[in-house]
Steps between C-alpha positions, in 0.01 A plus 500: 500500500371446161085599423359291256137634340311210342111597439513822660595302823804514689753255609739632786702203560550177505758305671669153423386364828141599409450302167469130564755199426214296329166569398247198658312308245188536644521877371612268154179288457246814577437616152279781392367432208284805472828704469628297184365525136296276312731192352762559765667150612462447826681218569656205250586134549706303295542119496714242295339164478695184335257168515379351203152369449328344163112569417332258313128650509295753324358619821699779712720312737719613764838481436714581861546826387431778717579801609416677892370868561415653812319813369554852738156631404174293409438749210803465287513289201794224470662469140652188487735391190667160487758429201607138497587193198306233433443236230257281312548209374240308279368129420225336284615799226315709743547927438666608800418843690374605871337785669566615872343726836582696765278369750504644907488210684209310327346752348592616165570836402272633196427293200836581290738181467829668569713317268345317138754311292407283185752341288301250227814308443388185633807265675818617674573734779504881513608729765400852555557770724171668645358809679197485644368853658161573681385669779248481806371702793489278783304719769739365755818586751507109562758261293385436166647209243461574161566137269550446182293224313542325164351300258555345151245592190535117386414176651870301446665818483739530844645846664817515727533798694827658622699396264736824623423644834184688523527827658136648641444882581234638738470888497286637797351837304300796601180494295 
């Protein structure tokens, strides 16, 4: 028999019929957060979204685009990164540019726009590929949407979104 010494404490033995086949995922979703460090990801969720939507107003609106969390502890802090394409196209000679939010549900998440493009060529169509990044403490365990608005800078200036699948991040961090 084989003595194994870890911490000062001793392990006799252990048999194969004593370790079990599968370990239950309730003992999975019980997290102690206490016992990890500060910035340490908890969980992540990943989602690939393909529809297409145009925005034709310089208000934040809602494109389709969202992404679902359900946090493990109501004092972490979600970091939430979306990179997707888009394009604007322009009319009337109109510049062309448009800002966009991370918003939970309704609510929108600090006062940053996420994403600010300008182009002062006026007519055509441009594409770009974005990132937009922010984060949020939700104070929740419930299921929480995070969206992503848009809006164009110039009345007669249009914005497509998706024009490549947009891929959304939500990072469930220790804070």
């Amino acid at each position: 028999m084989a003595l194994i010494k870890l911490n000062n404490q001793s392990l006799t033995s252990i048999t194969a019929d004593g370790l079990p086949s599968s370990i239950p995922s309730s003992k999975l979703d019980t997290i102690d957060v206490t016992k990890l460090g500060s910035g340490a990801v908890i969980q992540t969720v990943q989602k690939r979204q393909t529809s297409s939507t145009t925005v034709n107003s310089t208000s934040l609106t809602y494109t389709g685009l969202f992404i679902t969390i359900t946090p493990k502890s109501a004092s972490s802090r979600i970091l939430l990164i979306a990179k997707h394409g888009l394009s604007f196209s322009t009319h009337n000679g109109a510049g062309r540019g448009g800002g966009s939010a991370w918003y939970r549900g309704t609510t929108r998440l600090g006062d940053n726009q996420g994403l600010q493009v300008y182009d002062a060529h006026s007519g055509g169509h441009r594409r770009y590929t974005t990132t937009i990044i922010d984060s949020d403490t939700p104070n929740t365990t419930s299921a929480t949407d995070y969206r992503i608005y848009f809006k164009t800078y110039n009345t007669g200036a249009s914005m497509k979104t998706n024009e490549s699948v947009c891929e959304m991040i939500a990072h469930e961090l220790v804070i």
